[in-house]
N, C-alpha and C positions, 0 to 999 in steps of 0.2 A: 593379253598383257604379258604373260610370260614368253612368247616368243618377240616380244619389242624388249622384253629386257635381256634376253637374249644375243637379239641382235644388234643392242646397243654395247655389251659385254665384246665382241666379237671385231663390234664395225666402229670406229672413232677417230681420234689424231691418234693416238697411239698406236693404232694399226700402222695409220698414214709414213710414220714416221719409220716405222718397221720394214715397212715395203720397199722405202728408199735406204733402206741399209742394206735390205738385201740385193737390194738391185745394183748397191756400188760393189759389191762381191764380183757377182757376172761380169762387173767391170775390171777387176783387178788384174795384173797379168802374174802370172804363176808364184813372182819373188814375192810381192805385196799381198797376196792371197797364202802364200806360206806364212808368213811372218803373222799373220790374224790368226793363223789357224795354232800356229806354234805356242802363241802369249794365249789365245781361250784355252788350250789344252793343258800346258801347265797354271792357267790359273785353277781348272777345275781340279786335273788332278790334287794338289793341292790345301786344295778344300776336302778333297776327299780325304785324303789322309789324316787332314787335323780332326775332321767334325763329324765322319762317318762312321760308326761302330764297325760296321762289315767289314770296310777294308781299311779302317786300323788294323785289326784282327789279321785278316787274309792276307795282306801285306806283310807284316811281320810275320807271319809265318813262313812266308815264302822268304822272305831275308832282303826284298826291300823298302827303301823308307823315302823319303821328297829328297835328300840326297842323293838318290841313286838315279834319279830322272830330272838330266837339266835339259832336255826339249823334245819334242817327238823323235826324232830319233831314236832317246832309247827305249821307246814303247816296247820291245821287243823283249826288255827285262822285267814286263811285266807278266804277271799270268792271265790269262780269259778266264772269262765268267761266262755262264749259262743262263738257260730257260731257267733250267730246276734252282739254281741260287738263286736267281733274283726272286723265285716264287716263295722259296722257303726262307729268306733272307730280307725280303722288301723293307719292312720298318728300317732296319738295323743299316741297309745300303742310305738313308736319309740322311740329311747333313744339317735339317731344324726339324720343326716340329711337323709331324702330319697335319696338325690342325689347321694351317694353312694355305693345305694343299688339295688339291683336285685328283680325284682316282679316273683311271682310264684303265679300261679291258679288255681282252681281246683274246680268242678264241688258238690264233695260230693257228699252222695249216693239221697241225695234230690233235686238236679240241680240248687240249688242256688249257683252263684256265686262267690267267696271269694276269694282276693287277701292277698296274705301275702308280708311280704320283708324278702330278707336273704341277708344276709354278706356274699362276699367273705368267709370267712372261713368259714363259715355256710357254705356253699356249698361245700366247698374240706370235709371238717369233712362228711357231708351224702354220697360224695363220697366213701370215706375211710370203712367208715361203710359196705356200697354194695363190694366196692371191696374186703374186709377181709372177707364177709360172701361166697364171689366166691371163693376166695382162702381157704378157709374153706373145700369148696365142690371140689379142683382140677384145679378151674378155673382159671388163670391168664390170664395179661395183653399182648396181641398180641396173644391169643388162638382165632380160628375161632370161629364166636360166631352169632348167628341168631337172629332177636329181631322178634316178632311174636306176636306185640300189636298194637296199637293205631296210629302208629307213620304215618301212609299211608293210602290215601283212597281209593274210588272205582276207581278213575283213572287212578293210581299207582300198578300196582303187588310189582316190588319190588325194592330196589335202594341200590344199595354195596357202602359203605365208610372206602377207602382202607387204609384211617388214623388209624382208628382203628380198621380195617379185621374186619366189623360188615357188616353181610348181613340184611338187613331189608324188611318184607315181611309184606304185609296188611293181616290184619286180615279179612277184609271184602269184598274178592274175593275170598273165599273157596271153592267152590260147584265142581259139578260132570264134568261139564264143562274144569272146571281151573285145577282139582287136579294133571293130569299130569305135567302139567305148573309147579307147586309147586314140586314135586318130583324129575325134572331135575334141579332144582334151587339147592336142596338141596342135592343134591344126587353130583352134577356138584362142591359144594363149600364145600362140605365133613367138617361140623361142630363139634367142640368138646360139644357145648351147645347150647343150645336152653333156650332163656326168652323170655314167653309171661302170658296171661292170663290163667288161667285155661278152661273157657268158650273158648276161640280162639284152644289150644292146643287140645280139645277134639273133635271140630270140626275138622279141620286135621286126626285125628285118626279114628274120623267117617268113612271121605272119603275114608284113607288109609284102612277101613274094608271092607268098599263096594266092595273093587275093588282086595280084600287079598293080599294087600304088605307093607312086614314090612320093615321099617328103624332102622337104627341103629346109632341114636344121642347120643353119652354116659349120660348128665347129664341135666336135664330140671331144669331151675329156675320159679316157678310161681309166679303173685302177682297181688295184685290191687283187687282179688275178694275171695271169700270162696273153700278153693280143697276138694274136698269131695270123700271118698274112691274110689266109682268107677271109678270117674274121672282118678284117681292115676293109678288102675288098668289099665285102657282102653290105657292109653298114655304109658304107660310102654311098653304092649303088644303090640302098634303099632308104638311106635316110636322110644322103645327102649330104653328109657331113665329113669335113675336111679333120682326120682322129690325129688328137694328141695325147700320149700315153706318160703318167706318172707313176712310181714304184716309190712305195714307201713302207713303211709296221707301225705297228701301234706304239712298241717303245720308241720309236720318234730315233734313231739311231743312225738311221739311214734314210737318200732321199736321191730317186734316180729323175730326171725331166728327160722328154725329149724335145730337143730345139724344133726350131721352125725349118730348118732343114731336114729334118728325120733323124737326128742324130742322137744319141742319149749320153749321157754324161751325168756324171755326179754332181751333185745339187753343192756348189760353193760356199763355203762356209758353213756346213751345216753340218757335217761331220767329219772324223779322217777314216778311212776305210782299208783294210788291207784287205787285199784279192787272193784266195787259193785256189784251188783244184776243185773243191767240194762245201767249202764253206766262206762267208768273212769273218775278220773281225769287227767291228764298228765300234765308234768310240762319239757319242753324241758331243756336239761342240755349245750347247745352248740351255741344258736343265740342269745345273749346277747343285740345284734343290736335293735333284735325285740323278747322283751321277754312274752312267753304266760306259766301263772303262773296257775295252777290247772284249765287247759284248760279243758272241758267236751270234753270225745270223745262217741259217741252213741252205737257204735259195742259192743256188750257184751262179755269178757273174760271169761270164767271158767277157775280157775286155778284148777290143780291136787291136790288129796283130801289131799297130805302132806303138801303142799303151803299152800292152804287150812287154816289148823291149828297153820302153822307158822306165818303165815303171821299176824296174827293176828285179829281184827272185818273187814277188810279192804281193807291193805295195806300190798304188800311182797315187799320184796326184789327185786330187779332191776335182781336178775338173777330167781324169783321164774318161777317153770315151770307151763307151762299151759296145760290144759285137751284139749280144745278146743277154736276155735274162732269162733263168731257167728254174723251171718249180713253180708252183700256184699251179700245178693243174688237176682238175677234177671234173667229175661226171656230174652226171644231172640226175634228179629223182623224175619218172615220170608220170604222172597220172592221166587216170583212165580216160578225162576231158581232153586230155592233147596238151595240157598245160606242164612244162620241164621247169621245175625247181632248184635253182639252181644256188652259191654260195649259202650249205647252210649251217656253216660253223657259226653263225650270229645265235643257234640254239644253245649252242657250249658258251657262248659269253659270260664271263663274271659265274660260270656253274663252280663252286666249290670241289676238291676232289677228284675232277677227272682229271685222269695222265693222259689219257689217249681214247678217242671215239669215234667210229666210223660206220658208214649208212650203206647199207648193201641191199639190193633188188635185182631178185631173179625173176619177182613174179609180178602181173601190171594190177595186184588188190593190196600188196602190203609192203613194207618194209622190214628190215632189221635194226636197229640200233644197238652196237656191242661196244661199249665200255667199260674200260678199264679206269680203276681207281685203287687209291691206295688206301680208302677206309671202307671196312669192311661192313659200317651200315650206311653205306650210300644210299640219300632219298632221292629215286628218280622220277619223281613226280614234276618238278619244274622243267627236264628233258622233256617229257613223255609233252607236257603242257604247252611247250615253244612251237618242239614240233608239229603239236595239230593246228597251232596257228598260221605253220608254213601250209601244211598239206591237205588241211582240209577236214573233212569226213571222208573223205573218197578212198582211204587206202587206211588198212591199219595196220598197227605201228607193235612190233614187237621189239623191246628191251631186254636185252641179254646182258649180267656183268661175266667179263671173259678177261682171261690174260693176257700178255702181251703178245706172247708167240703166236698168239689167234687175229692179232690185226693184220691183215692183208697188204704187203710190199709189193712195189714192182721189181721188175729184176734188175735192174740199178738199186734196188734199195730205198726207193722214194717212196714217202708215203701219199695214200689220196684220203681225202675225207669221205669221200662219195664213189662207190663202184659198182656199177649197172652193168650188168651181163643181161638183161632182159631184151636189151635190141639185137644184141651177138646172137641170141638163145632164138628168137624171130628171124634172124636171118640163116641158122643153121638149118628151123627146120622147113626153110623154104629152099634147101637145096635139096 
């Protein structure tokens, strides 16, 4: 019953009608797609200004006010906001009440914590958006369809929700063991698509190599981490499936698709984006409830070298194309069955308190867990609790609270959630 009211909350005319607004977006040509994007931005700013506490405040303090901004263009007289404000700020960033709003969380690539709020309509519009990029790809509503992410632990193999012919399969029972297990599942529910992780999908494809049997899934949607060529390659070749890659975040701020050509591009209408070197701004065009106004995002974009020069010192166009995306990368936990663990920032979701946390194995019986937090009687019992739901019994789990200087960078500076030295550490002393 709850997953039909669910997917009645989800699935209706008002999707319906959503999907075909966003679809006349992709339609628009650049002057007609400015001018949408122009009139949401200063409506929302706007609203911000009159109804939001936070950036009443931050606004005037910086020394602008709705005077000072007559169209995107002068976003630039604005200041950015952060992770750590919107965390430490969230109520105050609102423009009505919480009470009739929906909490969403999310872990980020750094395991701190972040609650946002979205509107009803916030929520059918990101709808709308996923559903148009499926249909984009052939996908529609009531196609068999496999999710092959997050949504299941180690308890669960897999659990079918016949509301919306969605079979759902844990990512984190993959091994040599289960992989039959997994092939009658999918072989028995004869899927038109497959959405999961990149890291999840490849595993699959592993095992499907080990053991030389190919499937034949027509259309893979990936997301939540970086696809990188071979990945692309391997899951074609074992699974069969023609891969389309989506980039998005949980504050809903940003939205990359890639067309049916291979191309990727910024999702129309959905936000305005400016491009730097090392980070963006984003500026969500559609939760007005709760608005984040040239929000820093960390993932580095390259746009293609035409964007590039159109776009001008900065900032393109909402549909500029991109070269690449860079960041979401991370390692795997391994255990001792053969089974690789892979995205497990869904442990830090909604956790209170952490800044930052990260999972290190040297050795193939335990892990590390070192988190930083800023209260000094952090209960890590619900950490300690998630994790043994990813990993098992097979490995145990040591929790360390440590400082920041102690979380481990790459030499760019990036951080990873997950870092395994345990196969380096095997492959050194095989030389």
């Amino acid at each position: 019953m709850l997953d039909y009211i669910r997917y009645k909350a989800r699935h209706n005319f008002l999707l319906d009608q959503k999907i075909r607004e966003v679809r006349s977006f992709h339609e628009m040509d650049s002057h007609q797609l400015r001018e949408y994007e122009n009139k949401k931005f200063l409506k929302i700013f706007n609203q911000a200004c009159k109804h939001s506490p936070f950036y009443k405040k931050y606004y005037a303090d910086f020394g602008v006010n709705v005077k000072s901004i007559q169209s995107m263009d002068d976003m630039y007289l604005l200041p950015q906001i952060d992770r750590n404000m919107v965390r430490n700020f969230k109520k105050d960033i609102l423009t009505g009440s919480a009470f009739y709003m929906f909490k969403g969380c999310t872990s980020g690539t750094s395991g701190s914590s972040l609650t946002v709020y979205r509107s009803f309509d916030s929520i059918l519009t990101e709808n709308a958006y996923i559903w148009n990029f499926r249909n984009m790809h052939g996908v529609h509503q009531g196609d068999k369809i496999v999710m092959l992410r997050g949504d299941l632990n180690r308890d669960q193999l897999s659990r079918f929700d016949k509301n919306s012919n969605i079979l759902y399969l844990s990512s984190y029972n993959i091994n040599k063991n289960n992989i039959y297990k997994y092939i009658k599942l999918l072989l028995d529910f004869n899927p038109k698509f497959i959405s999961g992780y990149p890291s999840s999908l490849e595993i699959l494809s592993n095992e499907l190599c080990r053991i030389n049997i190919n499937l034949n899934i027509p259309i893979a949607i990936t997301s939540s981490e970086t696809l990188y060529g071979f990945q692309r390659e391997k899951i074609k070749n074992y699974i069969g499936a023609d891969i389309y890659d989506w980039y998005g975040n949980a504050e809903r701020t940003v939205a990359i698709e890639e067309c049916p050509g291979g191309q990727y591009h910024f999702a129309p209408g959905y936000s305005i984006n400016e491009v730097f070197d090392n980070h963006m701004l984003t500026t969500s065009l559609f939760n007005d409830s709760f608005p984040l106004i040239r929000y820093r995002v960390d993932d580095v974009i390259e746009l293609s070298p035409f964007d590039k020069e159109s776009a001008g010192s900065v900032k393109g166009p909402a549909t500029a194309k991109i070269e690449k995306i860079h960041g979401r990368e991370d390692d795997y936990i391994h255990l001792p069955d053969g089974t690789k663990i892979g995205r497990v920032s869904k442990v830090f979701k909604g956790v209170d308190d952490v800044l930052f946390a990260q999972v290190l194995q040297d050795h193939p019986d335990y892990i590390f867990i070192n988190i930083v937090s800023d209260n000094p009687s952090f209960d890590n019992r619900e950490v300690l609790k998630r994790m043994r739901l990813l990993v098992g019994d097979q490995v145990a789990i040591k929790l360390q609270m440590v400082t920041e200087d102690k979380i481990i960078k790459t030499g760019a500076g990036k951080y990873r959630m997950v870092i395994n030295s345990l196969i380096k550490n095997r492959n050194h002393d095989k030389q």
